[in-house]
C-alpha positions as CSV (number, residue, x, y, z in Angstrom):
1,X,0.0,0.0,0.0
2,X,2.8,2.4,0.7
3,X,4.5,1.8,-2.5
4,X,0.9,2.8,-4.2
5,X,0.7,6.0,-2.5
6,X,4.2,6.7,-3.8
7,X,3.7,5.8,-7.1
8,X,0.4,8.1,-7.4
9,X,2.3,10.8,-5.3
10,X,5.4,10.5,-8.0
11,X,3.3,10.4,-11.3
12,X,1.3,13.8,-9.3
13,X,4.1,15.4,-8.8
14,X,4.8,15.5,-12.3
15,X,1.7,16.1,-13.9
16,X,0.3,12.2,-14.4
17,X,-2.4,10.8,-12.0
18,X,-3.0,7.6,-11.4
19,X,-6.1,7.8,-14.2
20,X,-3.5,8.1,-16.7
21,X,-4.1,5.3,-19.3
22,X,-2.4,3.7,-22.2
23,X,-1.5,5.6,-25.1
24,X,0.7,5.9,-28.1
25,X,4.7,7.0,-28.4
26,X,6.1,7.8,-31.4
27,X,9.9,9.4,-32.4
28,X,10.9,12.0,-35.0
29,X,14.6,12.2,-36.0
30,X,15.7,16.1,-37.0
31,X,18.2,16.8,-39.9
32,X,19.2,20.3,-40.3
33,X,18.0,21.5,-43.6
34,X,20.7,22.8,-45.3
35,X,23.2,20.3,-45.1
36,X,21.5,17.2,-43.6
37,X,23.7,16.9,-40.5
38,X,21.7,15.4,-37.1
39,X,20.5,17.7,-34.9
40,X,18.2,16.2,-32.2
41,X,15.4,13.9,-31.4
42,X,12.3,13.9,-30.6
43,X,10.3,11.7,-28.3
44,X,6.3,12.0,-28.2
45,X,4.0,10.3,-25.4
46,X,0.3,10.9,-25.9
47,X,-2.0,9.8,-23.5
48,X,-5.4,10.2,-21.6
49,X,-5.6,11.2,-18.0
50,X,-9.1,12.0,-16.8
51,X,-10.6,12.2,-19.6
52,X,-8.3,15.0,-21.3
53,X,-5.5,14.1,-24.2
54,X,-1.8,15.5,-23.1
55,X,1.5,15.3,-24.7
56,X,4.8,14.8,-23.4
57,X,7.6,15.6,-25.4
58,X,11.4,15.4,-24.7
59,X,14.1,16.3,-26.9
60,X,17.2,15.1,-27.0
61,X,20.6,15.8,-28.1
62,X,22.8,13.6,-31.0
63,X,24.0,12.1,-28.1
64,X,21.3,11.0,-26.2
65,X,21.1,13.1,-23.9
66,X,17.7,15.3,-23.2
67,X,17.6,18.8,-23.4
68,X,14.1,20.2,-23.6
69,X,10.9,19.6,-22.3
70,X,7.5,20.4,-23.9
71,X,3.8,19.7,-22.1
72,X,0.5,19.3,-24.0
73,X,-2.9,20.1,-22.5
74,X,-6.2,19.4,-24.6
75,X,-8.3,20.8,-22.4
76,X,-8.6,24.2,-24.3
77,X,-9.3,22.0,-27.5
78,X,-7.0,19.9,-29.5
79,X,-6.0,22.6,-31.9
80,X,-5.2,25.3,-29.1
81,X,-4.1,23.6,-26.3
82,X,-1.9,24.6,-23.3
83,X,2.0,24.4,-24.0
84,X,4.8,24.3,-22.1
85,X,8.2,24.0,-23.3
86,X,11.5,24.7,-21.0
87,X,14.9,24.4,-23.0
88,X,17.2,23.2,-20.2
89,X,20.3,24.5,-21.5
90,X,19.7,28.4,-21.1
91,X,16.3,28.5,-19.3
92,X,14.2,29.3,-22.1
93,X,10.2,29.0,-22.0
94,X,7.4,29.7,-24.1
95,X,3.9,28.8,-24.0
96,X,0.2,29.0,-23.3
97,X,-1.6,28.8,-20.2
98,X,-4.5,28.7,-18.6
99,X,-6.1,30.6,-15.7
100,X,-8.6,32.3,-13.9
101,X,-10.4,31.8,-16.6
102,X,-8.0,33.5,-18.3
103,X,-5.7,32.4,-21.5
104,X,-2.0,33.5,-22.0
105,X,0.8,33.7,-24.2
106,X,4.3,33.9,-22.6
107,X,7.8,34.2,-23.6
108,X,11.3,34.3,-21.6
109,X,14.5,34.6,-23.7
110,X,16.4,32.7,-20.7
111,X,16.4,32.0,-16.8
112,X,17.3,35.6,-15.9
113,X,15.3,37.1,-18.4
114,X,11.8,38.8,-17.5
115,X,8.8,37.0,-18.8
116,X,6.8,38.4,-21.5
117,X,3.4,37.8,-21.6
118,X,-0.1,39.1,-23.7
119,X,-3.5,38.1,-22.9
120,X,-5.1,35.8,-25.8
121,X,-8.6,35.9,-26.8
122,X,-11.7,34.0,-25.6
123,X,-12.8,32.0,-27.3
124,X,-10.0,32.4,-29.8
125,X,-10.5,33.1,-33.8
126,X,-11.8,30.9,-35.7
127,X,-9.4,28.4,-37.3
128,X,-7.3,29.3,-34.2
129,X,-4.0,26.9,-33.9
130,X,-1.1,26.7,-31.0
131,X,2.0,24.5,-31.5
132,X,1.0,21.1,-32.0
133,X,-2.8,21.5,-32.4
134,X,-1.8,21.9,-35.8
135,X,-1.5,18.0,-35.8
136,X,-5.4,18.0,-34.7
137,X,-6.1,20.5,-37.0
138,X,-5.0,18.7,-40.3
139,X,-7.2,16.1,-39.0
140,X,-10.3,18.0,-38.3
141,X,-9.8,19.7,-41.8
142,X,-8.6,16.9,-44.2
143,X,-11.3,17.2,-47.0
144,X,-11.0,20.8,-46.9
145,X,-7.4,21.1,-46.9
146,X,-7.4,18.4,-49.7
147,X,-9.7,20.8,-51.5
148,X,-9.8,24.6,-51.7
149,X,-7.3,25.1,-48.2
150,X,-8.1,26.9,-45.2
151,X,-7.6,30.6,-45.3
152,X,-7.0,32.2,-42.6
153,X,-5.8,30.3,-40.4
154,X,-4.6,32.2,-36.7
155,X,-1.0,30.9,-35.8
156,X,0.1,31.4,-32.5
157,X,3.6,32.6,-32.5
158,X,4.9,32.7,-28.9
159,X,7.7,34.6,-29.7
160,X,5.1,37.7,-31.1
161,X,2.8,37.5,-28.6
162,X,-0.1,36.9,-31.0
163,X,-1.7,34.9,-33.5
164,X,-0.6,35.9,-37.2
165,X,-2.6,35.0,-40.3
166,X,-1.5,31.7,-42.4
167,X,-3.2,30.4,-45.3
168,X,-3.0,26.1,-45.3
169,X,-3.7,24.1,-48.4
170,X,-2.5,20.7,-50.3
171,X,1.0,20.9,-51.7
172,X,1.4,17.2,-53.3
173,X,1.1,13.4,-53.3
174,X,3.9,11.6,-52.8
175,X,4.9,7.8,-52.3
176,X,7.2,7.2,-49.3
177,X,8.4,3.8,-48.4
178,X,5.1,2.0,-49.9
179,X,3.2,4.0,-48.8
180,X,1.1,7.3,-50.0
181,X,2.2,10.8,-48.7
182,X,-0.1,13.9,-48.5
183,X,2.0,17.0,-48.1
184,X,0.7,20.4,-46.8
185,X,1.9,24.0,-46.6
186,X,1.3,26.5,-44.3
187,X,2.6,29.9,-45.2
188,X,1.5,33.3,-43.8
189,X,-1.3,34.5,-45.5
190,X,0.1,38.2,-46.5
191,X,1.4,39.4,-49.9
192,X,5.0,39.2,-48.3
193,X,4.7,36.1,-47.2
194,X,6.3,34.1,-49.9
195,X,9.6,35.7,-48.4
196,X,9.2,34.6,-45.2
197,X,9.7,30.2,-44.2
198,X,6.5,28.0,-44.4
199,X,5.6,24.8,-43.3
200,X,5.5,21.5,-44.6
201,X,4.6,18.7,-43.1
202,X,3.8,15.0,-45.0
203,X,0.8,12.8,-43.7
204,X,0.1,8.8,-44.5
205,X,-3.0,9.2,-46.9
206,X,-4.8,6.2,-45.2
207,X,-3.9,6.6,-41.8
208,X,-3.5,10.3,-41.7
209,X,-0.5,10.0,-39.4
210,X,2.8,12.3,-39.1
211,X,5.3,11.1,-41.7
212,X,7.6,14.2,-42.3
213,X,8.0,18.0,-41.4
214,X,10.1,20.3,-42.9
215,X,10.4,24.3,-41.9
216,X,11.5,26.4,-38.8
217,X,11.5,24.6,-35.2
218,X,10.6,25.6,-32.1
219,X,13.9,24.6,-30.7
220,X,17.1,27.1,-31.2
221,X,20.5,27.4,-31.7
222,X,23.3,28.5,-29.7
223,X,22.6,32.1,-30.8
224,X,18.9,32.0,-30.2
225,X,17.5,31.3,-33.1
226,X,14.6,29.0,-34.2
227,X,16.7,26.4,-36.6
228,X,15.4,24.6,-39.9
229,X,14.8,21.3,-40.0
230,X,13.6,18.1,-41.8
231,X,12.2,15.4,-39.4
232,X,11.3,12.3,-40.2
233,X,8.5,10.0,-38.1
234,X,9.4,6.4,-38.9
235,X,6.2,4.4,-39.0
236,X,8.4,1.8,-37.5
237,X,8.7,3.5,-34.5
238,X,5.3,3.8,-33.5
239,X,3.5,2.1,-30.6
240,X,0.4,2.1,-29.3
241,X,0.9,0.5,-25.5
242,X,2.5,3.4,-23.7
243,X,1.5,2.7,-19.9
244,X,1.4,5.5,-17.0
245,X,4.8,3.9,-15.8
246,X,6.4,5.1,-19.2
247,X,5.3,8.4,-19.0
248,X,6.2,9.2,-15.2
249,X,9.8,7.9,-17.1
250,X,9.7,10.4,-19.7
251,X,8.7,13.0,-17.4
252,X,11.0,12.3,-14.9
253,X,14.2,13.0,-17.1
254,X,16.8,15.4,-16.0
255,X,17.5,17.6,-19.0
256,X,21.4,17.7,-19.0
257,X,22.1,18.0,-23.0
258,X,24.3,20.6,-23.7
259,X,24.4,20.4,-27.7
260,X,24.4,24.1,-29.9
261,X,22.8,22.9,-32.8
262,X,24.7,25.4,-34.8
């Protein structure tokens, strides 16, 4: 019985109750995008835990070793959830959260920086997506997006404070490994976008599941800045047992990588 208590009390501690059940973990592998050279992976555990979906996402460095943290709360809605990412090496943070009955956007550039933070909308603009509701999003919109696109669509950008306007529709078919490939773009909706980076990201036709994304990160570089990446999702590295056990794991992990992704 005392070993229960600690269990529950160790999986609370870190965000997980005892509710959690099982889920599904998946890994991405990220290539930088102008020369191909490894930069970091990618580990994601999805789950339920009373009811609500989360995320839990640790990234490591080449070498193993984990370096930043993100959190993923559905309770907002699958396409704007509540984020938190931490980037162990300098103390940086952005995300979403929610309050009071309040939503917010937040920003610090490092551990002895001042948090910046704007008040976001309630409910929030239509075709409203944050970080990696755009996964639930493609889902929710696959005829359309197949079709005519989705114009605008509100991107949150942490780093602004604010949603900006981006315009999403189908790029190509593709075959990838036997299998059929939908890409997507999403590019900011404005007559200047076409200077700025967009986003691709590649989807299984039949099981509409992550395959590929290509475009700007939310992780950065040893100057600060969001790098470019191609990551690949391999189908092969997909699982669907994930146990509460796993997660409190995952969770658990001291984020000592030191890499500078340069």
């Amino acid at each position: 019985m005392q070993h229960t208590y600690g269990y529950i009390a160790a999986l609370s501690a870190i965000g997980v109750s005892a509710a959690c059940v099982a889920g599904q973990y998946y890994q991405g592998y990220a290539y930088a995008s102008d020369d191909g050279r490894p930069l970091y992976r990618e580990a994601h555990w999805l789950y339920g835990d009373s009811g609500i979906e989360h995320r839990l996402v640790i990234y490591s460095c080449p070498d193993g070793e984990p370096f930043v943290r993100k959190r993923v709360d559905t309770a907002p809605g699958t396409a704007t959830p509540d984020v938190d990412l931490i980037d162990g090496r300098g103390g940086y943070r952005e995300g979403v959260r929610t309050r009071d009955g309040r939503r917010e956007v937040f920003a610090q550039a490092d551990a002895h920086s001042p948090e910046h933070s704007a008040q976001l909308p309630l409910p929030p603009p239509p075709n409203a997506v944050i970080d990696a509701g755009f996964d639930a999003f493609i889902r929710q919109h696959w005829d359309t997006l197949s079709g005519s696109g989705v114009s605008p669509v509100q991107f949150l950008v942490p780093s602004e404070l604010r949603y900006l306007d981006f315009s999403a529709r189908v790029l190509r078919d593709s075959r990838a490994d036997g299998a059929d490939v939908r890409w997507f773009r999403l590019s900011l909706a404005s007559w200047y976008g076409f200077v700025l980076p967009h986003i691709d990201v590649g989807y299984d036709a039949q099981t509409r599941e992550l395959r590929e994304y290509r475009g700007l990160s939310n992780i950065r570089d040893g100057d600060g800045r969001n790098v470019r990446v191609d990551i690949r999702f391999p189908p092969s590295e997909r699982r669907t047992d994930v146990s509460a056990a796993q997660v409190e794991r995952a969770a658990a992990m001291p984020l000592t990588g030191r890499c500078m992704l340069r």
